[in-house]
C-alpha positions as CSV (number, residue, x, y, z in Angstrom):
1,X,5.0,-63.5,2.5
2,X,2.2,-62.4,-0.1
3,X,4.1,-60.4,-1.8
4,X,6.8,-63.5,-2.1
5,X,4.0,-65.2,-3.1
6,X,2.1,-63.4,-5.4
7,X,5.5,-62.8,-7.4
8,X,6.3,-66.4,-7.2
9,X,9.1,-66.4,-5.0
10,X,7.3,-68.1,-2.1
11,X,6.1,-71.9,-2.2
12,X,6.1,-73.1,1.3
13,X,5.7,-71.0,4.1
14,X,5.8,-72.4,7.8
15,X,5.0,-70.0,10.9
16,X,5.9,-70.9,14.2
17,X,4.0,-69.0,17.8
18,X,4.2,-69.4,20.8
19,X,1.9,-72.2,21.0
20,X,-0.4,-73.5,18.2
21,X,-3.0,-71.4,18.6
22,X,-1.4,-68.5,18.5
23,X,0.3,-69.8,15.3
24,X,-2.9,-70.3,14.0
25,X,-4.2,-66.6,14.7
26,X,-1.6,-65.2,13.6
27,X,-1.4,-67.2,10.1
28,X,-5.4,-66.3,9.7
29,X,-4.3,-62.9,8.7
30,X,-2.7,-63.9,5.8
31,X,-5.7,-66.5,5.3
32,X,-8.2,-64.0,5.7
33,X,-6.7,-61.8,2.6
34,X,-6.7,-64.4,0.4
35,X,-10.0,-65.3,0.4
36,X,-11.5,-61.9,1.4
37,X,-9.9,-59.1,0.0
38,X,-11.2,-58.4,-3.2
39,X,-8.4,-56.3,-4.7
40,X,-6.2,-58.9,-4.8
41,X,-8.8,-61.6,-5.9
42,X,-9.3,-58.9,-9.2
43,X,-5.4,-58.4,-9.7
44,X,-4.0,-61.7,-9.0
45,X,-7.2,-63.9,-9.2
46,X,-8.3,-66.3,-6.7
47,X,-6.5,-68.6,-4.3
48,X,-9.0,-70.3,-2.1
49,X,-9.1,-73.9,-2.4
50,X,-12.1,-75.5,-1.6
51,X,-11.7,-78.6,0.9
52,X,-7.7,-77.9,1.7
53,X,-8.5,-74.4,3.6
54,X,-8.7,-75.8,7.4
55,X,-7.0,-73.0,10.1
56,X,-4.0,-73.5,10.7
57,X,-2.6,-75.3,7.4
58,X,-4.5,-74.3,4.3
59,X,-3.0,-74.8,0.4
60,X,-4.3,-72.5,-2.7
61,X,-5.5,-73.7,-5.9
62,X,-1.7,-73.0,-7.1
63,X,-0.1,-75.4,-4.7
64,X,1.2,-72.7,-2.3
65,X,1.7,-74.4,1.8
66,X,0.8,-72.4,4.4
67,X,1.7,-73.9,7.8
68,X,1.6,-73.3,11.4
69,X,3.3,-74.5,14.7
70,X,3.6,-73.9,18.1
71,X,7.1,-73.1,19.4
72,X,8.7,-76.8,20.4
73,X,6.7,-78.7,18.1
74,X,8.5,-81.3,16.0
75,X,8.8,-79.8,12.5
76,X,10.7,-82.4,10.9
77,X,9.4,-84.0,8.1
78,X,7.3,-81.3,7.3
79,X,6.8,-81.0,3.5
80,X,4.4,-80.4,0.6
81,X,5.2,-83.3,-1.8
82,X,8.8,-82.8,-2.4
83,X,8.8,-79.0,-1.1
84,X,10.1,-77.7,1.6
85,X,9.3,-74.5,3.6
86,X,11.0,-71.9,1.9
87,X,10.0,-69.1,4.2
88,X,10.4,-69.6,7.8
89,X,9.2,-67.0,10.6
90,X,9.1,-67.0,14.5
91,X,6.8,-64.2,16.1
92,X,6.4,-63.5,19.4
93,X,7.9,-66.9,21.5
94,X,9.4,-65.1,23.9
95,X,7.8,-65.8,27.4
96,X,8.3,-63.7,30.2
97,X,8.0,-66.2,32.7
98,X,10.7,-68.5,31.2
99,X,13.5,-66.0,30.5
100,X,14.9,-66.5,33.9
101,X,15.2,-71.0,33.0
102,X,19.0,-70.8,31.4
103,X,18.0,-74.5,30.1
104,X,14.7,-73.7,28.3
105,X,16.5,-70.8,26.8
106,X,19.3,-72.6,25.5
107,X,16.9,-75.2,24.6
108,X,15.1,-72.6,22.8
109,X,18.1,-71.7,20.7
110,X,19.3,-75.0,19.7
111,X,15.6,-76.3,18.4
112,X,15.6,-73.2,16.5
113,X,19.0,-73.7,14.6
114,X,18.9,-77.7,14.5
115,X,15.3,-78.3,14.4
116,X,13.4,-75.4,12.8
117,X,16.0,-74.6,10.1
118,X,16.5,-78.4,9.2
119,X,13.4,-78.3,7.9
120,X,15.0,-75.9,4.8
121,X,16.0,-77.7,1.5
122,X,19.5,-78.2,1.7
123,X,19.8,-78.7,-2.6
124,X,22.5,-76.4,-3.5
125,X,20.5,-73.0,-4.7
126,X,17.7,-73.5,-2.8
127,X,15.9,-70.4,-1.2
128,X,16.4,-70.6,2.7
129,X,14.5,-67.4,4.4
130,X,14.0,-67.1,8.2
131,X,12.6,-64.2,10.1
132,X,12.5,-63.9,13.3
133,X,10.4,-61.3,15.1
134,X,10.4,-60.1,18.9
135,X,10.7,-57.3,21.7
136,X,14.4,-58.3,22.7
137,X,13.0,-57.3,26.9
138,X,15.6,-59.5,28.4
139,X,19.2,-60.0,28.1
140,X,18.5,-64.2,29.1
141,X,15.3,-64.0,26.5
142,X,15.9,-66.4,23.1
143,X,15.7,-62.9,20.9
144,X,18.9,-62.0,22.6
145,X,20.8,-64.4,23.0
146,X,19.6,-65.5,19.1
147,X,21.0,-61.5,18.3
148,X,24.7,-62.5,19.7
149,X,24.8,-65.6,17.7
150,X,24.0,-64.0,15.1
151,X,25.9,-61.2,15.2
152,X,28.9,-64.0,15.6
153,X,28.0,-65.4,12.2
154,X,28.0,-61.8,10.7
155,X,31.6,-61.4,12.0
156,X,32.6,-64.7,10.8
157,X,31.2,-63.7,7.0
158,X,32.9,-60.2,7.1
159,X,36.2,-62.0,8.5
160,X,36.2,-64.2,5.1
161,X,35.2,-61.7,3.2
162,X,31.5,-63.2,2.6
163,X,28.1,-61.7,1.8
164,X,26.5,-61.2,4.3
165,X,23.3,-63.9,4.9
166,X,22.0,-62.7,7.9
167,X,20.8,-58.8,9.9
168,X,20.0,-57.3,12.8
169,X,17.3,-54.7,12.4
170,X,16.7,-53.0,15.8
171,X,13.4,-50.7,15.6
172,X,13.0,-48.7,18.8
173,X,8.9,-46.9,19.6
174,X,11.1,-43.4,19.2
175,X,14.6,-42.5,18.2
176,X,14.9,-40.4,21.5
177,X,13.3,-39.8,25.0
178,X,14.0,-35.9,24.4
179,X,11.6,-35.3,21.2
180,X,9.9,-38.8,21.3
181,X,9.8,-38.6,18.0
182,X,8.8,-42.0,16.7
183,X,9.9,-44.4,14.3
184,X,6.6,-45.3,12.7
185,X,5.0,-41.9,12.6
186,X,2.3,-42.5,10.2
187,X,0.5,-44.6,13.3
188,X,1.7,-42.7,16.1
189,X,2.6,-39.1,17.2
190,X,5.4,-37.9,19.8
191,X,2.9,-37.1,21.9
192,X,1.3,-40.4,22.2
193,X,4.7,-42.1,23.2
194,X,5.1,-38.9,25.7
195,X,2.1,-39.5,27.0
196,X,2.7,-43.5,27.4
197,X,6.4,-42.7,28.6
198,X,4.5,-40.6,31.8
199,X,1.9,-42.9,32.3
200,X,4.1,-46.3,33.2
201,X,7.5,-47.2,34.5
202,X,10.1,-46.0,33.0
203,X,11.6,-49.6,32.5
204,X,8.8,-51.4,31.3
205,X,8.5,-48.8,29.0
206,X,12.0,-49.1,28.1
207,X,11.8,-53.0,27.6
208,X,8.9,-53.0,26.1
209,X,9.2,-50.2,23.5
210,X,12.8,-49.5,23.4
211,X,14.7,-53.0,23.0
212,X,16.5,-52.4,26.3
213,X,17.1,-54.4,29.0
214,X,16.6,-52.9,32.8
215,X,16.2,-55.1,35.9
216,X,15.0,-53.2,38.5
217,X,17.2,-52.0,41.7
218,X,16.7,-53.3,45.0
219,X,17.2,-49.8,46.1
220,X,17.2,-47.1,43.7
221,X,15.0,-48.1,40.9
222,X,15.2,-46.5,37.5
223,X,12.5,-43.8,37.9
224,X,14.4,-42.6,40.9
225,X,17.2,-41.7,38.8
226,X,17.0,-38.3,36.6
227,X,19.6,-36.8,34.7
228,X,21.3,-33.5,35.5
229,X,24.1,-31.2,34.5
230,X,27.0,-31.9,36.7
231,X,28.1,-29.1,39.2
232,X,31.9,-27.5,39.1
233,X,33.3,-30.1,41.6
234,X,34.3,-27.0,43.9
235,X,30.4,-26.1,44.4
236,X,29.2,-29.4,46.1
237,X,29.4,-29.4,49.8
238,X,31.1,-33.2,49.9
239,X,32.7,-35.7,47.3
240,X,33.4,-39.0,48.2
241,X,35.5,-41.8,46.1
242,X,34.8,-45.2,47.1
243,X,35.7,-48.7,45.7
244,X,35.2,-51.7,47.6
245,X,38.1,-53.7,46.3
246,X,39.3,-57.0,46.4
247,X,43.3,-58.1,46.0
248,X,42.3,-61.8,45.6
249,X,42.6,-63.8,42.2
250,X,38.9,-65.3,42.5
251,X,37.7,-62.0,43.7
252,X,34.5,-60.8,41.6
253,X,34.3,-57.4,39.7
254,X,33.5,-54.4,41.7
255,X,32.7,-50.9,40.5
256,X,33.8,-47.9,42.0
257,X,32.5,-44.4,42.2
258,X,32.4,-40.6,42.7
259,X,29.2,-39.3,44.3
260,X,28.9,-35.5,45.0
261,X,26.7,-34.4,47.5
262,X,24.6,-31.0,47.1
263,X,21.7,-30.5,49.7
264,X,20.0,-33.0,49.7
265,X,20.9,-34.3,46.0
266,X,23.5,-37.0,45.6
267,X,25.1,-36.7,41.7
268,X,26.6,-40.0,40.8
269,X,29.6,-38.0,38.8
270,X,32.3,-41.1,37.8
C-alpha cells in the first residue's frame, strides 16, 4: 500500500482485522514508517499530519485515508470527502473457534462481498483492489470457502473470454516434506522447517504452514500413518478387500479398500 501510495496510485486505503484492535496494530506498521523512517521522509518528503494522525484512522498532509476496522463492523458510508477506499485488505479474520458455525461463516462471506466491497466507487474506471490474506486451515474457514467462490468467478471470466480480475496465490512454508526446502528462503532454512516439522503434529503443521486441511482420526491419526513402498502382492502374508456397501438410493458414500498385512504392518494398498 506505500508503494501504491507513494506512486500515486493509492488514495484511500481501509484495513479490516479481526477486531478493531487488531486493525489498529496491524495499520500502525504502515503508520509508524511514515512518520519514522527517515529514508522515505528524504526521498518522498514528509507525510505526517499534525492533528489528523490518531491510531487507527490517520490522513497525511497530501489527503491520503488510512482506515481501520474490525471484521463485522458496518463500513458503509465510509468515505474521505467524495473518496472512496480504493484499496481494501482483510488479514487474519479467520477464528478457529468459529469455523465449525456454518452461519457465521456464511455470514462472513456475504458481509464481505455485499458489505465490504460496497464500500468501492462504483464510477465506471474507478480503481477497485481487495486483498485478502490468511492460512486457509479449514475447509468450513471464510478463506476457503472465499477461494471456491472465487475460483467460480475465475471460471466464469475464462468461459466469456474475460480478463481475468481476480487470483489465487497459494504460498506453502516448503515446496516439499522430502527437502523442506522453503518458499521464502532468505528468512528461513530447510532445516528450520525440518526441525519445526519434528517438533509438532504433523497436522497442525500441515494446517498451519502448508494450506491443508486435516481433521484428526478418531483412530488412526495422521502421525500414525507413514509412507512406504508397497510389497509384490505375493510377499504379504494376508490381503483383504472390503467394502461396506449399500444397494439403497438414500444410501451415503462408502469407500472401500485393500489392506495387506505383513507382520505386524498393515499397508493400506487401494
Amino acid at each position: 500500500p506505500l508503494y501504491l501510495m507513494y506512486t500515486g496510485r493509492m488514495k484511500f486505503m481501509l484495513l479490516v482485522g479481526e477486531t478493531e484492535r487488531k486493525a489498529q496494530k496491524l495499520l500502525s506498521a504502515c503508520q509508524a514508517q511514515l512518520q519514522y523512517n527517515k529514508r522515505l521522509i528524504n526521498d518522498y518528503g514528509p507525510r505526517y499530519k499534525h492533528g489528523d494522525w490518531s491510531s487507527g484512522e490517520f490522513l497525511t498532509n497530501d489527503g491520503v485515508r488510512f482506515m481501520a476496522l474490525g471484521f463485522g463492523q458496518n463500513p458503509r458510508g465510509v468515505r474521505e470527502e467524495e473518496r472512496r477506499p480504493d484499496y481494501i485488505v482483510v488479514d487474519d479474520i479467520d477464528n478457529k473457534r468459529h469455523v465449525n458455525n456454518d452461519r457465521m461463516m456464511r455470514e462472513g462471506v456475504e458481509w464481505i462481498f455485499e458489505d465490504l466491497m460496497g464500500c468501492f466507487d462504483e464510477t465506471d474506471g474507478s480503481t477497485r483492489r481487495f486483498v485478502f490474506a490468511n492460512n486457509n486451515f479449514h475447509k468450513n474457514s471464510i478463506t476457503n470457502r472465499l477461494k471456491a467462490k472465487v475460483k467460480v468467478l475465475i471460471h466464469k471470466a475464462r468461459s466469456n473470454n474475460k480478463k481475468l480480475q481476480h487470483h489465487i496465490m497459494t504460498i506453502n512454508a516448503v515446496k516439499d516434506l522430502q527437502t523442506f526446502e522453503p518458499n521464502w528462503p532468505e528468512k528461513t532454512s530447510a532445516d528450520y522447517w525440518r526441525d519445526k516439522f519434528a517438533s509438532m503434529p504433523s497436522r497442525s503443521f500441515m494446517r498451519e504452514y502448508m494450506n491443508t486441511h486435516i481433521e484428526d482420526g478418531a483412530v488412526f491419526r495422521m502421525e500414525d500413518m507413514q509412507w512406504k513402498e508397497m510389497l509384490p502382492l505375493k510377499d504379504y502374508d494376508a490381503l483383504v478387500f472390503y467394502g461396506d456397501l449399500s444397494y439403497k438410493a438414500a444410501a451415503c458414500h462408502k469407500g472401500m479398500i485393500l489392506i495387506g498385512k505383513k507382520g505386524r504392518e498393515f499397508h493400506v494398498i487401494h
